[in-house]
DRENTIKOL-520637 format. One record per atom (N, C-alpha, C, O): x, y, z negated; residue in one letter. Coordinates in steps of 0.001 Angstrom, whole numbers, plus 500000, padded with zeros to 6 digits. Layout:
XYZA/...
% end
This chain:
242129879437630915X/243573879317630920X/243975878266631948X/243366877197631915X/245114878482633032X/245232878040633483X/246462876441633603X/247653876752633611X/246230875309633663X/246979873996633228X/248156874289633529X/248133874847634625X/249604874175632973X/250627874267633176X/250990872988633679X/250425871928633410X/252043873167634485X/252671872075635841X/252534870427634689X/251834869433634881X/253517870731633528X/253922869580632762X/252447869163632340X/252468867935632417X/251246869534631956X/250123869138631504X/249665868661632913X/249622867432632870X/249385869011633867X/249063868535634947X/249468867094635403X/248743866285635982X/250729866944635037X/252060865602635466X/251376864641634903X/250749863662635309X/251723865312633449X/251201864237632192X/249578863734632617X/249444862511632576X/248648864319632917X/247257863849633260X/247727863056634065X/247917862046633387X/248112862806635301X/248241862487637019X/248838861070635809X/248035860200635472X/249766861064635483X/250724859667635449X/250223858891634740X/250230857684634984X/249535859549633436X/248534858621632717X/246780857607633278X/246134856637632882X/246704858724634474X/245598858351635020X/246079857523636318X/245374857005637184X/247524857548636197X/247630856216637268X/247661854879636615X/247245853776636970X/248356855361635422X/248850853983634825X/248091853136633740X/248451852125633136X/246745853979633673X/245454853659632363X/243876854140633000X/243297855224633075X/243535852739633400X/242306852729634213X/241026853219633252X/240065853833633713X/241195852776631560X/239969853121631057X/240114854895630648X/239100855300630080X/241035855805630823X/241075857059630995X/240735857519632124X/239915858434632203X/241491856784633547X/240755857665634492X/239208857339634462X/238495858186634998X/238544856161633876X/237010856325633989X/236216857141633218X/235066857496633479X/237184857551631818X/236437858293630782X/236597859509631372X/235546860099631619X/237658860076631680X/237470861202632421X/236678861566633820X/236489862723634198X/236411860833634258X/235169860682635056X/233881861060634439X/233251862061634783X/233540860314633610X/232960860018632902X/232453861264631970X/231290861410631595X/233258861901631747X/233210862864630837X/232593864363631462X/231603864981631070X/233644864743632690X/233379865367633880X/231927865303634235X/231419866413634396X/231000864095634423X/229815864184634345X/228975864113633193X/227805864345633498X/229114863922632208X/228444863947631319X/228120865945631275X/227053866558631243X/229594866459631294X/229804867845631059X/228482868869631514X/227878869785630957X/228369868001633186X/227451868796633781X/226047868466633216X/225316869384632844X/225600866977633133X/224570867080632646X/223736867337630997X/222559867355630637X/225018867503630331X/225067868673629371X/224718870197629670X/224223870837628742X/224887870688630618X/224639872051631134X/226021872534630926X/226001873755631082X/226845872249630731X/228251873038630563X/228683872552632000X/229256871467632095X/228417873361633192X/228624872992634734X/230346873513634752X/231174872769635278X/230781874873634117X/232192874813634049X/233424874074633403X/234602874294633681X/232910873090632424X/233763872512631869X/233617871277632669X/234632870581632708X/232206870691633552X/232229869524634320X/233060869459635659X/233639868478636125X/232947871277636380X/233658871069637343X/235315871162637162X/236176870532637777X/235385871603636697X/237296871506635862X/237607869891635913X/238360869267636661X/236566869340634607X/237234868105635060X/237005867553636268X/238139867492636743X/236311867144637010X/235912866728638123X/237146867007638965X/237837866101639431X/237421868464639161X/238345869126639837X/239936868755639327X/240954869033639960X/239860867916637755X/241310867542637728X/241204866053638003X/242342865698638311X/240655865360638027X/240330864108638285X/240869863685639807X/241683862824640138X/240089864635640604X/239980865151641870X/241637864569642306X/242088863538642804X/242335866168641688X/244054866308641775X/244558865463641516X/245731865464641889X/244139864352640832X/245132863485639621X/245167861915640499X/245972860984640490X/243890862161641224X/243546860788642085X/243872860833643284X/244994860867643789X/242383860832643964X/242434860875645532X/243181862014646513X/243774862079647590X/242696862970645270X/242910864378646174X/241656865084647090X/240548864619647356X/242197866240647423X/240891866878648052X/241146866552649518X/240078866365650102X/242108866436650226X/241933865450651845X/241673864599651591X/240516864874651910X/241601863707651286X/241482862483651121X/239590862500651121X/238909861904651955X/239069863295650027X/237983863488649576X/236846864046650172X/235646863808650036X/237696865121651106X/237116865759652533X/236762864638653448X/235563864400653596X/237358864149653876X/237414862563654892X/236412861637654483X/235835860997655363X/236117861466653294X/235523860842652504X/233749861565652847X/232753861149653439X/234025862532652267X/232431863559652575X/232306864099653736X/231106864278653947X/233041864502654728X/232993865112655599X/233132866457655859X/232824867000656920X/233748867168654568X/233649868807654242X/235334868655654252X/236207867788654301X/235180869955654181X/236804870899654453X/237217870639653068X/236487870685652079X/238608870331653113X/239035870281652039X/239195871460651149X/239367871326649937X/239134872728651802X/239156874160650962X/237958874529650503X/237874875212649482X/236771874090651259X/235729874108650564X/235482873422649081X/235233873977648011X/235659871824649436X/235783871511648222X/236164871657647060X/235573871372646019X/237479872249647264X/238134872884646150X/237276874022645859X/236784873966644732X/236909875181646651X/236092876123646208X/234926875813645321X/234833876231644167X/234191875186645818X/232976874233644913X/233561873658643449X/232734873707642539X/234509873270643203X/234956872656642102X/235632873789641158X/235952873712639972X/235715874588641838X/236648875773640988X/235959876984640487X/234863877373640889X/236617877496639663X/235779878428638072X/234640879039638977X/233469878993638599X/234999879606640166X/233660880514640898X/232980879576641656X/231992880117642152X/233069878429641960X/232236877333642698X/230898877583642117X/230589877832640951X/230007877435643418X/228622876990642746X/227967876114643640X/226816876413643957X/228550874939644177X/228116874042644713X/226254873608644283X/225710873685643182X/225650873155645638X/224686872938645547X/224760871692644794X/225778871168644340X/222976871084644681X/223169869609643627X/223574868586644863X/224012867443644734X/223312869301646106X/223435867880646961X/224939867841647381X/225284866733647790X/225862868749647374X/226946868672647240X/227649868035646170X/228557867228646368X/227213868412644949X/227698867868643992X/227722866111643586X/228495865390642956X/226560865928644252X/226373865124643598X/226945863417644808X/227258862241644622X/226774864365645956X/227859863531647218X/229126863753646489X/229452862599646209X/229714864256646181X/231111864066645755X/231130863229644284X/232193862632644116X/230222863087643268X/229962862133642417X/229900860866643021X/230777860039642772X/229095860643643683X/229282859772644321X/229583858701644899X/229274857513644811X/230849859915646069X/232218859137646819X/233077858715645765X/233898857806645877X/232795859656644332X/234118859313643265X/233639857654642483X/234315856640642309X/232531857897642227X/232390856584641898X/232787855727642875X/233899855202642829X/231954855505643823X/232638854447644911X/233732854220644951X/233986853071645312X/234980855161644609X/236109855003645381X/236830854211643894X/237921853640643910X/236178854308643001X/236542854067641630X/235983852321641519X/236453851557640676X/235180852004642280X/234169851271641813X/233270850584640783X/233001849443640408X/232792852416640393X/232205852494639293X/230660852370639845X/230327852038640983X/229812852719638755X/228570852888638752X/227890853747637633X/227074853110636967X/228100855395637200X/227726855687636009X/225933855729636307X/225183855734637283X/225852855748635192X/223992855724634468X/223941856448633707X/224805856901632956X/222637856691633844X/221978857639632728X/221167857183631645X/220072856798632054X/221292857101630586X/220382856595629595X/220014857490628713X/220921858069628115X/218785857796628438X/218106858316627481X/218358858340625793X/217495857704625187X/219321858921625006X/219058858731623557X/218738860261622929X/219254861373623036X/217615859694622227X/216989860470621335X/218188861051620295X/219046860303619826X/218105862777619947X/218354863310619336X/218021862998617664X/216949862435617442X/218729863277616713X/218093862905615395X/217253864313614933X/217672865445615171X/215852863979614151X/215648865035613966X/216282865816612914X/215997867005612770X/
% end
């Protein structure tokens, strides 16, 4: 289903004005993928994307076309890992984040 304009707004203004959302949603966006749910990671990624820098901005940043990028991020994207993971990345950097990976055990 596709985000209606007012849900879109509402993301963008909240993620200007509340830094520990735009990181969870970051945040989340990758977790998604390394969950294996790669379509629910690139969505967010891809609203994060919209809500922030943007995809020129992001192009400039990586050095790719900004229509590409969007293609890669979107429902039929299938960006490689080295694509993907350059645009993880630049997003952290530009965030000046640092996500990690840590290991927790499942319960049996």
């Amino acid at each position: 289903m596709a985000l209606t304009r007012d849900f879109r707004e509402t993301i963008r203004a909240r993620i200007e004005r509340d830094t520990e959302f735009r990181e969870a949603l970051l945040k989340e966006g990758v977790d998604c993928l390394l969950a294996g749910d790669v379509d629910t990671g690139k969505a967010v990624l891809r609203d994060f994307v919209n809500a922030t820098l943007g995809f020129r901005e992001l192009g400039g940043l990586t050095g790719k076309s900004p229509k590409s990028l969007m293609r890669m991020l979107g429902p039929d994207g299938n960006p490689q890992a080295r694509n993907l993971f350059e645009i993880i990345g630049c997003l952290q950097e530009r965030e000046g984040l640092r996500l990690t990976v840590r290991p927790v055990r499942e319960p049996a």
